[in-house]
C-alpha positions in Angstrom: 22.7 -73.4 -238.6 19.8 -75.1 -240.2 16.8 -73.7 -241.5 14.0 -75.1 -239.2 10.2 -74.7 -240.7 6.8 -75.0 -239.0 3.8 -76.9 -239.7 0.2 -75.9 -238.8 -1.8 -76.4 -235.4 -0.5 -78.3 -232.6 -0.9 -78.0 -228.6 0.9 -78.2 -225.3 -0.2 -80.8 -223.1 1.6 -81.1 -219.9 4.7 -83.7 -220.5 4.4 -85.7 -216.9 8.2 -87.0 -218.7 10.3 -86.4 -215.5 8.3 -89.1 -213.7 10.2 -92.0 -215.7 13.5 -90.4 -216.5 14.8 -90.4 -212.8 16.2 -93.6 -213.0 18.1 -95.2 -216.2 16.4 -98.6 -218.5 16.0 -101.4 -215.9 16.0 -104.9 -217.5 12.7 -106.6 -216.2 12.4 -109.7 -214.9 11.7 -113.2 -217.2 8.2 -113.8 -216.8 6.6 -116.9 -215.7 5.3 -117.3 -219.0 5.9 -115.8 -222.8 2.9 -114.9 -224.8 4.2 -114.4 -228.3 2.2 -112.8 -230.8 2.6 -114.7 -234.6 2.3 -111.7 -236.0 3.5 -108.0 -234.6 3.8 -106.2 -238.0 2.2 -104.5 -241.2 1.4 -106.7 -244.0 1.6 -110.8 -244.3 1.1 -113.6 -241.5 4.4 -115.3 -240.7 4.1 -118.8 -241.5 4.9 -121.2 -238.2 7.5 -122.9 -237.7 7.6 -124.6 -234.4 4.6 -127.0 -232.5 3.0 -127.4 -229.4 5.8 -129.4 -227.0 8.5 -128.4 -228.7 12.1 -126.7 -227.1 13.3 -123.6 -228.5 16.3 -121.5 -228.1 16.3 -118.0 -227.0 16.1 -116.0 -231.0 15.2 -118.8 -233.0 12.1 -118.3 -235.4 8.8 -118.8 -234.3 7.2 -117.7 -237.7 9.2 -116.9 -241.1 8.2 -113.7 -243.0 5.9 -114.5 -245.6 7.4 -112.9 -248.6 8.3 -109.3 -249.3 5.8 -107.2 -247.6 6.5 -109.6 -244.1 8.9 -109.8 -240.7 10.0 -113.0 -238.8 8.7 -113.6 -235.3 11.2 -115.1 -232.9 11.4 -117.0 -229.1 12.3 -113.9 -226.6 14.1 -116.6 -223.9 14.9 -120.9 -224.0 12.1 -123.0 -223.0 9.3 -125.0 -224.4 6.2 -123.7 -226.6 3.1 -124.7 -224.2 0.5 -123.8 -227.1 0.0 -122.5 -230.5 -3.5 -120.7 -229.5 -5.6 -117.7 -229.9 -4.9 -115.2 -227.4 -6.1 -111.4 -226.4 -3.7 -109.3 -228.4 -2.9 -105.6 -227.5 -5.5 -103.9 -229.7 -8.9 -101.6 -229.4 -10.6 -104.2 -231.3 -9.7 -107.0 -228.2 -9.6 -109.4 -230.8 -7.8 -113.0 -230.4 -3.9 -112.9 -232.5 -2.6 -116.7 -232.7 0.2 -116.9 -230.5 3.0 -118.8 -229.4 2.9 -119.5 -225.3 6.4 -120.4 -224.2 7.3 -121.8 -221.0 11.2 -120.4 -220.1 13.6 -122.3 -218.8 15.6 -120.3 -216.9 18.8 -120.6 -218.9 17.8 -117.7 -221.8 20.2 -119.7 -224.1 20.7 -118.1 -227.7 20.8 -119.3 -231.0 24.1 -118.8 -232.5 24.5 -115.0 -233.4 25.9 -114.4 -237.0 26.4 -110.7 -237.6 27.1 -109.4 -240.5 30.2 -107.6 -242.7 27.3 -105.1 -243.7 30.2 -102.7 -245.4 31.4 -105.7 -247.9 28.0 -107.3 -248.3 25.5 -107.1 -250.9 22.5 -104.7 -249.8 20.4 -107.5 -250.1 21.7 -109.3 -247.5 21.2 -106.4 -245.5 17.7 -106.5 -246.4 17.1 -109.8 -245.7 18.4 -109.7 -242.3 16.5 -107.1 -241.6 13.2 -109.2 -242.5 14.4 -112.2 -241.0 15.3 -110.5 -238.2 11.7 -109.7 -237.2 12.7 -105.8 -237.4 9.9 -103.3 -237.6 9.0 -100.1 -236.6 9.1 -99.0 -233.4 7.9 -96.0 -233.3 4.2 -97.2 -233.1 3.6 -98.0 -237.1 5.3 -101.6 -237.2 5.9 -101.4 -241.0 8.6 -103.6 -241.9 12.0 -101.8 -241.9 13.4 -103.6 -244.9 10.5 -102.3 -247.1 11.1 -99.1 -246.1 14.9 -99.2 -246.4 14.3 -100.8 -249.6 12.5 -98.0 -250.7 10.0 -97.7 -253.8 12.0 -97.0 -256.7 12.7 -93.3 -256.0 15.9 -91.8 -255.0 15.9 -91.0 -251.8 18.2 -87.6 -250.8 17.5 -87.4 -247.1 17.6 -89.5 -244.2 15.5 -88.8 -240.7 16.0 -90.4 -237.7 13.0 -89.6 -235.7 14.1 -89.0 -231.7 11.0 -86.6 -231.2 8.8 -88.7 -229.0 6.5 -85.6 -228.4 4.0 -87.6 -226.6 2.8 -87.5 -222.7 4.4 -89.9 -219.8 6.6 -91.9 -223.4 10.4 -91.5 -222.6 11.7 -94.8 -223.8 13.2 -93.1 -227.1 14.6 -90.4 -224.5 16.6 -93.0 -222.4 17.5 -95.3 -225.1 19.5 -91.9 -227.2 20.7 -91.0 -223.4 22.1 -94.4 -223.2 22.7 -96.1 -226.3 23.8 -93.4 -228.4 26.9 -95.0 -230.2 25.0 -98.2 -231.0 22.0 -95.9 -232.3 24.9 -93.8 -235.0 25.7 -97.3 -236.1 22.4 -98.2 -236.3 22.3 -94.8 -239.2 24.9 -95.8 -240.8 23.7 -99.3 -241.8 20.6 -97.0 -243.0 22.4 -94.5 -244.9 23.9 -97.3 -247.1 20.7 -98.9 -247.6 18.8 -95.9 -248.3 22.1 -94.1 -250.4 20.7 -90.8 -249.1 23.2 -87.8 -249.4 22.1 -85.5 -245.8 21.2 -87.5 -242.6 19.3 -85.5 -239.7 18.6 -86.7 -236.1 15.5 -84.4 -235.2 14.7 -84.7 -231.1 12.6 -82.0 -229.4 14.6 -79.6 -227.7 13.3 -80.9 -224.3 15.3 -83.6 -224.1 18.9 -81.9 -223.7 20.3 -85.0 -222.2 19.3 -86.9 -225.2 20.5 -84.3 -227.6 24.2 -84.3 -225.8 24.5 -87.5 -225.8 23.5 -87.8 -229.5 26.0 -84.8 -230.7 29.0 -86.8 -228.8 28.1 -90.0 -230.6 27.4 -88.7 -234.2 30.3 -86.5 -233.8 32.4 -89.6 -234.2 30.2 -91.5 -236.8 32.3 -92.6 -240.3 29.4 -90.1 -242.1 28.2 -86.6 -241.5 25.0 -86.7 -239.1 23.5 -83.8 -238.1 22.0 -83.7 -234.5 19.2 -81.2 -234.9 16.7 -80.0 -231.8 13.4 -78.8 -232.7 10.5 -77.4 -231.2 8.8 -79.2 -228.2 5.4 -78.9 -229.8 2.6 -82.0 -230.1 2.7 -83.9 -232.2 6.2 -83.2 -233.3 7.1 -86.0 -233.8 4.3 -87.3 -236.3 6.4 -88.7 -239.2 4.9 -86.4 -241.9 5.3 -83.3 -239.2 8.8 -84.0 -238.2 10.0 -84.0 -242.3 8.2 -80.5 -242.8 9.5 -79.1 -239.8 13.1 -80.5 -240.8 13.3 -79.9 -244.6 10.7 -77.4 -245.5 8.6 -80.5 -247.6 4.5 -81.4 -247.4 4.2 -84.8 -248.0 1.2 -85.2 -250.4 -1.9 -86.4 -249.6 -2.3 -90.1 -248.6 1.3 -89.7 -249.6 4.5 -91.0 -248.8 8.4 -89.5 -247.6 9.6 -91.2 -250.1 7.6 -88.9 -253.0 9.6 -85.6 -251.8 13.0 -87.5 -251.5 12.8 -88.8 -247.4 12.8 -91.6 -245.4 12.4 -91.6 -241.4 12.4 -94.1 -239.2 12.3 -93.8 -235.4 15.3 -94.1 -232.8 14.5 -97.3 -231.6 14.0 -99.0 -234.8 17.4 -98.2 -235.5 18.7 -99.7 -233.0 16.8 -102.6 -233.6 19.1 -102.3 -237.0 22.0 -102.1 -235.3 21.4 -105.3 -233.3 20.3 -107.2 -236.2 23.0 -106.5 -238.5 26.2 -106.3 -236.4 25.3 -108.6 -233.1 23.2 -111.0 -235.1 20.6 -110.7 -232.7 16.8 -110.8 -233.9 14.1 -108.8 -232.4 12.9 -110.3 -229.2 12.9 -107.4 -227.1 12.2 -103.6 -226.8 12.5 -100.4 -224.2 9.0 -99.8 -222.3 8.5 -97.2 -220.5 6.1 -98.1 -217.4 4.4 -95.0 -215.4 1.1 -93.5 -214.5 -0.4 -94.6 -211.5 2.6 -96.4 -210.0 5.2 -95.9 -207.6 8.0 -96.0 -209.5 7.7 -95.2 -213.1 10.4 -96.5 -214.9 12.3 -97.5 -218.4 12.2 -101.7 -218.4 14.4 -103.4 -221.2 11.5 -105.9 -221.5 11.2 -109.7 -223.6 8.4 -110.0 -225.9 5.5 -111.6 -225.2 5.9 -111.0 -221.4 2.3 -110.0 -219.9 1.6 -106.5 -219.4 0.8 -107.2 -215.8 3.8 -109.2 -214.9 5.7 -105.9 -216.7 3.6 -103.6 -214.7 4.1 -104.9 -211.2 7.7 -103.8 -211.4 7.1 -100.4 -211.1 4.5 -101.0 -208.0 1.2 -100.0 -209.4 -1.0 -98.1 -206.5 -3.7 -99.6 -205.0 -6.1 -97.7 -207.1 -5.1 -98.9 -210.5 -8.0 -99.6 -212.3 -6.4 -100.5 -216.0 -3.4 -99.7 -218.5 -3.1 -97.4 -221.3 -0.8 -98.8 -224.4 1.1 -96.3 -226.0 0.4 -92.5 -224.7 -2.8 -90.8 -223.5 -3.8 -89.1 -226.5 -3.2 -91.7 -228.9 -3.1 -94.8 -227.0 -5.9 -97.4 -226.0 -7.1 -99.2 -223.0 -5.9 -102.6 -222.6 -8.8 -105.4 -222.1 -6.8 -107.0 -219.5 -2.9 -107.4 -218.1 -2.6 -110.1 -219.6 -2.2 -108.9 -223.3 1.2 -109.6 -223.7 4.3 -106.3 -224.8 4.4 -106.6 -228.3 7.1 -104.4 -230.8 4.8 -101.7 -231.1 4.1 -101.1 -227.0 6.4 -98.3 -226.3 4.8 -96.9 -223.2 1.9 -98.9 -220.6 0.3 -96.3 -218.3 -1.3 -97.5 -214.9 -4.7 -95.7 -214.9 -7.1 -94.3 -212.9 -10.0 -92.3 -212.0 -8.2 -89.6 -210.2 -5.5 -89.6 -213.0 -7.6 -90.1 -216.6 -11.2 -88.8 -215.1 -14.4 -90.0 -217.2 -14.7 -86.9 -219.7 -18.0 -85.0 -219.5 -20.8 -86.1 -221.6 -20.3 -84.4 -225.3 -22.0 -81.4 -225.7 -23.3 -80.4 -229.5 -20.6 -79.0 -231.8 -21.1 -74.7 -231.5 -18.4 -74.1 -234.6 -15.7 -72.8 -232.1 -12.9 -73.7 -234.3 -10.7 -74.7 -232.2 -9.8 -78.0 -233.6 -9.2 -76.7 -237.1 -6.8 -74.4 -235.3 -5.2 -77.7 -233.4 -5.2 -79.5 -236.0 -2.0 -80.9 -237.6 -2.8 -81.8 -241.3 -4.2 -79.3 -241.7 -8.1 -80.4 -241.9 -11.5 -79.3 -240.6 -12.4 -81.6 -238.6 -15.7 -80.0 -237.9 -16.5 -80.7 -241.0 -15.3 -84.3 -241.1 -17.3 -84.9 -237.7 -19.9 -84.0 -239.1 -19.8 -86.3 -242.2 -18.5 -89.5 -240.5 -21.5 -88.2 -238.2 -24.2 -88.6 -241.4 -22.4 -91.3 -243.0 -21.8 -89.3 -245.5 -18.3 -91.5 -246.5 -17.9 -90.4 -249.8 -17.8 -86.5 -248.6 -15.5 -87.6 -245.4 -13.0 -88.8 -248.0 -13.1 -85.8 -250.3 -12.0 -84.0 -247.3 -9.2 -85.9 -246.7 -10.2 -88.1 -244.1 -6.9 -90.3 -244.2 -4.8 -87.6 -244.1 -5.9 -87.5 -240.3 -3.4 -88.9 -238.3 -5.3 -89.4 -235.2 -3.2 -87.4 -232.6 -6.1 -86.3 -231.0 -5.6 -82.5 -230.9 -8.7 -82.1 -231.5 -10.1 -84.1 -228.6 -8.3 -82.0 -226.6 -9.5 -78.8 -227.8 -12.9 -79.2 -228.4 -14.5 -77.1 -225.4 -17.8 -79.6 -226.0 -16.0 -82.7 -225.1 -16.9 -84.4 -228.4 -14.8 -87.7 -229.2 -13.5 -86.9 -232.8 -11.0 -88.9 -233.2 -13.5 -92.0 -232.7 -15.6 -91.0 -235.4 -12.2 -90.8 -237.7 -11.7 -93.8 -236.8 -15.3 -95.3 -237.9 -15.9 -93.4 -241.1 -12.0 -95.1 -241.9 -13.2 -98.5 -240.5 -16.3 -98.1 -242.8 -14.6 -96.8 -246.0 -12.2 -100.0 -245.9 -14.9 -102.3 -245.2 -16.9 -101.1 -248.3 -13.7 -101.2 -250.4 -12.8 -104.7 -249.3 -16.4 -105.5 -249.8 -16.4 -104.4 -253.0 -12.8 -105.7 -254.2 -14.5 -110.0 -253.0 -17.7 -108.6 -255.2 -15.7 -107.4 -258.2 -13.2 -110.8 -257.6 -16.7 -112.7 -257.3 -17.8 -111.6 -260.8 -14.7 -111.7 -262.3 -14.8 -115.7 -261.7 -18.6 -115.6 -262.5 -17.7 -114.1 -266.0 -14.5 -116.1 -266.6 -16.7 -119.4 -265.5 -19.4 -118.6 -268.4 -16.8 -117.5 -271.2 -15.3 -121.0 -270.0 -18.3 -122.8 -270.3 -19.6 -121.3 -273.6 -16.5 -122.2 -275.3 -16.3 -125.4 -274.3 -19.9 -125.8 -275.9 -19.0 -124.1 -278.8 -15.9 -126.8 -279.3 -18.0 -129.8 -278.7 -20.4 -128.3 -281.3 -17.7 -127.9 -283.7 -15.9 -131.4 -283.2 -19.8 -133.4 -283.0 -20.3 -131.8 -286.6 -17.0 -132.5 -288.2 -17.6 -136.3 -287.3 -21.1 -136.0 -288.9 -21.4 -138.2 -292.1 -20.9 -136.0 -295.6 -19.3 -133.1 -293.2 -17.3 -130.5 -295.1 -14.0 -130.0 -293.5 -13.6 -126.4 -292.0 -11.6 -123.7 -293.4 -8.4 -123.7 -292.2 -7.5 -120.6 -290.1 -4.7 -118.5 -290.8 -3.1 -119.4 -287.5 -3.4 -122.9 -288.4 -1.8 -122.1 -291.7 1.1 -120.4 -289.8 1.4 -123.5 -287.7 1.6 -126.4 -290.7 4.4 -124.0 -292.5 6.5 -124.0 -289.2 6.1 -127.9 -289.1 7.1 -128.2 -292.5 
């Protein structure tokens, strides 16, 4: 029996799970049209590869990965691209993402697949088709998985697949391990080879026995030793940095890494999106949603990228009442500025809101010092304290305090008896402190280039000064240098 640890703060907010797990992963309906996002990942813009009017087949590449640090984007179905245009992408900022709008045909013809003899092939390869095959992670951080299965020069002894999905109303991790179990323990071992790490552990909260059983049976008969291993249903649990201390005993270090203390994690769903990849041949061009709230039938839809969150939504009968969609969960998720953002990789979960469901919270009150959110609180912060600085612009102090080590679960929020929105002043003082930085990196850049400009210029003076009085009648020739010595001896 394993050794489970604890990490601090945390809360119970009701689960409202059961709603969507009546009924197993539905595959939604092809959309009228595909709304493709260019880019759906951390780090580089893919580069383009198709053109308005042109036919595409169902996984060919829509956008390369632009070096290391980079995932392909690919056509979800056959049709034509429409447009190449700027479109509303699913983001709090509402800002437009260039994307590719694909008309289907119908026929959702494939590309030719060509898996791959992962066992026999170079880990390289494996890499690669991980990049070029779009895949990302799932779990809500969309960091490509080859950089992260490549790892960052440190060995790496442990290996976490992350089946906690401790979040409100999400359950498309819960269906997919229910489900797709065996493809999921193939998914690890394709990891496991990559990452070379010695123990692998499958933490899911223990509120998901289905999931669990269903996990046991499948890892039971993997090639490698993977332990199943249920842990506490306790938000957020599931928190990447949470999950490893509750699983091996190890803090993560500030504005750390898993890799520093000898782990990697990725989510269930990204591993499957391994799987695919590597032994169907199958890019990433779709994902498990889970669609419920305010509807009549909350459900699990198999779902094609790009297909418009309204389209998506009208399959589970929104009520009549509806008056927007939440992306992701309710305490970390966002409103949507319309239905017709499109599902991206990272959309896990669309709630139908309302007023009756999500009521307008009461006007914040002043802080009275209760703390209660330092008690809720994850990381281990005082988010009184950073509250107050992000509240002063006092930037400097927000980071001494550890401001990025907030990973914006919202505990807090849903502690603090005055109603005040912490998270959103997180989220500010961050926004700020990374605007100043870049500011400052295009001012340093900007006199770097002034500096070089002037040593450029002043030498080139200083040359045509030197070869204007050498030509000068009765001009003694210069000393010759030692380098220039060196040089006339090698000619020799």
């Amino acid at each position: 029996m394993r050794k489970l640890h604890s990490f601090s703060g945390g809360i119970h907010p009701p689960e409202h799970k059961e709603q969507s797990t009546r009924e197993p992963i539905a595959q939604a309906s092809l959309a009228s049209r595909l709304i493709v996002p260019l880019q759906q990942h951390m780090g580089a813009v893919g580069d383009p590869l198709v053109r308005k009017g042109q036919r595409v087949l169902k996984g060919q590449p829509l956008a390369a990965a632009a070096g290391a640090f980079s995932a392909a984007t690919h056509a979800p179905t056959s049709g034509m691209v429409s447009a190449l245009e700027l479109h509303p992408a699913p983001h709090p900022s509402g800002l437009l993402a260039l994307c590719a709008v694909i008309e289907p045909d119908g026929e959702d013809r494939w590309t030719e697949h060509s898996p791959l003899d992962w066992r026999n092939a170079d880990p390289q390869a494996t890499l690669a088709r991980l990049r070029d095959g779009g895949v990302v992670g799932l779990g809500g951080a969309v960091f490509p998985t080859a950089v992260k299965a490549r790892g960052n020069g440190r060995p790496v002894d442990t290996l976490i697949i992350n089946g906690g999905e401790c979040e409100p109303y999400i359950t498309c991790d819960d269906m997919l391990m229910r489900e797709r179990a065996p493809e999921i323990s193939r998914g690890i071992e394709i990891l496991q080879r990559l990452t070379g790490a010695r123990e692998v552990v499958v933490g899911i909260e223990d509120n998901k026995p289905e999931a669990v059983a269903a996990m046991e049976a499948a890892c039971g008969a993997s090639a490698i030793p993977i332990q199943v291993e249920p842990v506490p249903t306790l938000y957020p649990a599931g928190g990447e940095k949470q999950l490893i201390k509750v699983i091996t005993g190890r803090e993560v270090p500030s504005r750390g890494l898993p890799a520093e203390v000898g782990v990697v994690c990725f989510n269930v769903a990204t591993v499957y999106a391994v799987y695919r990849a590597v032994e169907l041949g199958e890019p990433m061009v779709s994902r498990v949603v889970t669609v419920t709230g305010n509807v009549h039938a909350p459900r699990n839809f198999e779902c094609l990228l790009g297909t418009p969150v309204g389209e998506l939504a009208a399959l589970a009968g929104p009520c009549v009442d509806t008056d927007g969609f939440i992306m992701g969960g309710p305490l970390m998720g966002f409103p949507l500025p319309s239905d017709a953002v499109p599902v991206v990789k990272a959309t896990n979960c669309v709630i139908a809101s309302s007023e009756a469901l999500f009521p307008k919270p009461p006007p914040p009150m002043p802080c009275i010092r209760c703390g209660r959110c330092a008690e809720a609180c994850p990381a281990g912060l005082q988010p009184m304290d950073l509250y107050w600085f992000a509240k002063a612009h006092n930037l400097a102090k927000a980071e001494e305090f550890s401001l990025f080590d907030c990973i914006e679960c919202g505990c807090c929020d849903y502690v603090c008896p005055s109603h005040i929105p912490l998270v959103q002043y997180y989220k500010f003082a961050k926004g700020e402190i990374r605007t100043l930085a870049q500011e400052k990196e295009t001012a340093d850049r900007a006199r770097r280039r002034h500096e070089f400009r002037q040593y450029r210029q002043d030498r080139e003076k200083q040359e045509r000064a030197a070869r204007l009085a050498s030509r000068a009648p009765g001009a003694k020739k210069a000393p010759a240098t030692p380098e220039a010595l060196a040089e006339s001896q090698e000619a020799e």
